[in-house]
C-alpha positions, 0 to 999 in steps of 0.5 A, spaced: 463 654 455 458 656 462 458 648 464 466 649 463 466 653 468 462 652 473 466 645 472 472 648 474 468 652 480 465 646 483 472 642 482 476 649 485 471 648 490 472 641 492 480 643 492 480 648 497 475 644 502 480 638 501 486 643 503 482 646 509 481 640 511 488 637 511 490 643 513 485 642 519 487 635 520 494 637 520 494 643 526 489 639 530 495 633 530 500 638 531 497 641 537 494 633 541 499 632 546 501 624 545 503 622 553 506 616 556 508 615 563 512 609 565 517 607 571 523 607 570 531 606 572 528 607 578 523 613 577 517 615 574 518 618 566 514 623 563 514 622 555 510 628 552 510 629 544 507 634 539 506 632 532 503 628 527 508 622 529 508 623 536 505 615 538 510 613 534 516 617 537 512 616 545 514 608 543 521 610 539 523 613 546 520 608 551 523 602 547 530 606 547 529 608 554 529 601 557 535 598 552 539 604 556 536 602 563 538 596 562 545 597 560 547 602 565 543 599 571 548 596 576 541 593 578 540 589 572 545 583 571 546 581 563 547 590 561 553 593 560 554 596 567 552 588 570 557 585 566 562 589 567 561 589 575 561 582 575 567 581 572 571 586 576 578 584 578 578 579 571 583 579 567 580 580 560 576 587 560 568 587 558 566 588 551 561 594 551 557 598 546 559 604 544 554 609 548 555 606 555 563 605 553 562 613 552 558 615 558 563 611 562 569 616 559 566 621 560 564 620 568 571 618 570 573 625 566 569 629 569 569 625 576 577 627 576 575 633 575 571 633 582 577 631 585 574 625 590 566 628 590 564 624 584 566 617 584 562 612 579 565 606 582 561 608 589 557 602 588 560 598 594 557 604 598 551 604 595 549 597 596 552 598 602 547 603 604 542 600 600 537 606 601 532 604 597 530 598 602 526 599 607 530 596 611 535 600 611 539 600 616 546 604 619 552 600 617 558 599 622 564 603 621 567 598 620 563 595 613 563 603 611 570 602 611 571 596 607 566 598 602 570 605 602 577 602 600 574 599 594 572 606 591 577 608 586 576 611 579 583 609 577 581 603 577 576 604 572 581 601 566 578 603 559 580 601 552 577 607 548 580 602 541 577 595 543 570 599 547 571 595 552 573 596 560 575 593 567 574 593 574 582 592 577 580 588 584 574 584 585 569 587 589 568 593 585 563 595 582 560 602 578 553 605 579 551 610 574 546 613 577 548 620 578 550 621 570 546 615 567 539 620 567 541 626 566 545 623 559 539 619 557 537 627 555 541 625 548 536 619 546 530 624 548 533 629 543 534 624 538 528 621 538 524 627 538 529 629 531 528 622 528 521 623 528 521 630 526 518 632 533 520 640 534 515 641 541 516 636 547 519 634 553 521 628 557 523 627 564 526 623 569 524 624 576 529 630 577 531 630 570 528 634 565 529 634 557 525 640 553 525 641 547 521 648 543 514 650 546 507 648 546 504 648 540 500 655 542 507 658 542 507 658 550 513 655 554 513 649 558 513 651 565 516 646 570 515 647 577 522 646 582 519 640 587 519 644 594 523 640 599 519 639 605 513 639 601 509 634 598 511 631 591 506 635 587 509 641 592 515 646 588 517 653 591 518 656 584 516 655 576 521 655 571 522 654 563 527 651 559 526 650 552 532 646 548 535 645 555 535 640 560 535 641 567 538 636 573 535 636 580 539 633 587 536 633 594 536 629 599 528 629 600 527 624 595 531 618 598 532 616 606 531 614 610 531 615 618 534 612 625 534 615 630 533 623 630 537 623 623 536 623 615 540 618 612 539 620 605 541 616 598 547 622 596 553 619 598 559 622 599 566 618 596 571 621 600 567 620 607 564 613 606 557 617 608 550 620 606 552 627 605 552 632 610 550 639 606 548 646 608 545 644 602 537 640 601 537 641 594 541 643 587 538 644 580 542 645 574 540 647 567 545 646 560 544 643 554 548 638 556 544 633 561 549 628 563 553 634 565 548 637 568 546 631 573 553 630 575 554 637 577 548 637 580 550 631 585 557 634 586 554 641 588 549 638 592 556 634 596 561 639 595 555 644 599 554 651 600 560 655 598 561 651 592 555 652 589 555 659 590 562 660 587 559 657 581 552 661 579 555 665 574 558 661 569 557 661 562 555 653 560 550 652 566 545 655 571 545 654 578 539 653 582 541 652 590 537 651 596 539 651 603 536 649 609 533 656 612 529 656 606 535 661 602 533 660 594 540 662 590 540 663 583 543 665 577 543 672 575 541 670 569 535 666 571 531 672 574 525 674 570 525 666 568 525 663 575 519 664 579 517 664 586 510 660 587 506 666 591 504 660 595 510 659 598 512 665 602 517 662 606 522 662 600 527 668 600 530 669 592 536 671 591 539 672 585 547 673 585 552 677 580 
């Protein structure tokens, strides 16, 4: 009878030293970050994952990212987005795949919405432009105003029944590069869900898709990139967990001739860059492709329309002009926070 239980004793023993340690094992997984950074649809992503399944997600997420860079880039021949600029004014529409046909639904919709601020078929001025060469040059009046005429969401045909969609005139082309990032937020949540990953974030150059804390219950805190400083350099800190957040400004893409800044935030119904009160706009929702449109379009429409729409109850707003005025939403306050390194900032949060 004593050997019987001293077995068992020994053998309850081992069953709580392998419990520990699985327990061990599974709470150092849960709290070792799985980090990946890349270049992509033309920025730097940052891939942070939490979870026992995290390396497999991190590669999930990176092959997902590219497939849909390849097919909203206009700058990539063989996607969706290239294919359907390189027929445009063709009679038969492109077939596209489902996700890329949404994306362009849902931006013309909303491009109508903005009444000419927003436009996807503003590719002939960007590569008009082409702010990203470093070459980059002043374009006559002359070609802006061809390149302008080609600018028309109504050309945009779509087929909601077949996926497919057409340019109506030759010359016109799509450029998603105002939406394409923000909507990229669905494949963050959808790999993070896929591979039961509840702690996380990416981001996309000035798009952010955080989903719960860090494992220590902590929130992740994002630093709002100060406009005339460096690029490590922010001027607030703010946290967002099961959000996103879209950031425009006119500092991360110019170029300069003469005494002036040409930045890459064109405006559709001018033909050029932007001439705002505003150096940059944030927006935070839970709808990433809404928040990346909104935030372009506040950034174009300027001041006073940002300041109209502070308070709405589906996004936030974080709006900075040219004398260093920081206006948030009411809601925001307590959340944003003023880096004390950056006195020059003044806060105002408005009801």
């Amino acid at each position: 009878m004593g050997n019987i239980r001293r077995g068992l004793l020994v053998a309850l023993s081992l069953l709580a030293l392998t419990v520990l340690s699985v327990w061990y094992f599974y709470q150092r997984v849960q709290n070792q970050a799985e980090r990946r950074y890349l270049y992509g649809m033309d920025t730097l992503i940052e891939i942070v994952l939490y979870g026992p399944h995290g390396a497999e997600a991190v590669d999930r997420m990176e092959a997902r990212l590219r497939e849909w860079e390849a097919n909203t880039s206009m700058y990539q021949a063989s996607g969706d987005v290239g294919r359907l600029n390189h027929n445009a004014g063709e009679e038969e529409p492109v077939s596209l795949g489902e996700d890329v046909f949404y994306l362009l639904e849902r931006t013309k919709e909303l491009s109508l919405a903005s009444e000419g601020i927003f436009d996807p078929t503003i590719a002939p001025l960007t590569l008009l432009w082409n702010v990203r060469d470093p070459d980059a040059h002043v374009p006559s009046a002359e070609e802006i105003g061809a390149a302008r005429a080609l600018v028309d969401v109504t050309d945009l045909w779509l087929d909601p029944a077949t996926f497919s969609a057409k340019l109506m005139r030759p010359g016109q082309a799509v450029d998603l590069g105002g939406i394409a990032k923000g909507a990229a937020s669905v494949i963050a949540f959808e790999v993070m869900e896929e591979y039961g990953i509840q702690n996380g974030y990416v981001s996309l150059g000035g798009n952010l898709a955080v989903k719960g804390r860090h494992p220590d219950g902590s929130d992740f805190v994002f630093g709002i990139r100060n406009p005339w400083g460096e690029e490590a350099e922010f001027f607030a800190t703010l946290s967002i967990p099961g959000r996103t957040m879209a950031t425009a400004g006119d500092y991360i893409r110019y170029f300069e001739e003469g005494d002036t800044r040409y930045a890459h935030l064109l405006d559709p119904r001018t033909g050029y860059p932007a001439e705002s009160e505003l150096t940059s706009v944030s927006v935070i929702s839970a709808d990433g492709a809404f928040a990346d449109f909104l935030s372009t379009t506040l950034f174009i429409a300027g001041k006073e329309k940002a300041l109209s729409l502070l308070n709405e109850e589906a996004f936030e707003v974080v709006a900075v002009d040219r004398e260093k005025n920081v206006y948030a939403s009411a809601s925001l306050e307590g959340k944003l926070l003023p880096n004390p390194d950056e006195p020059d900032f003044q806060f105002y949060f408005l009801r």
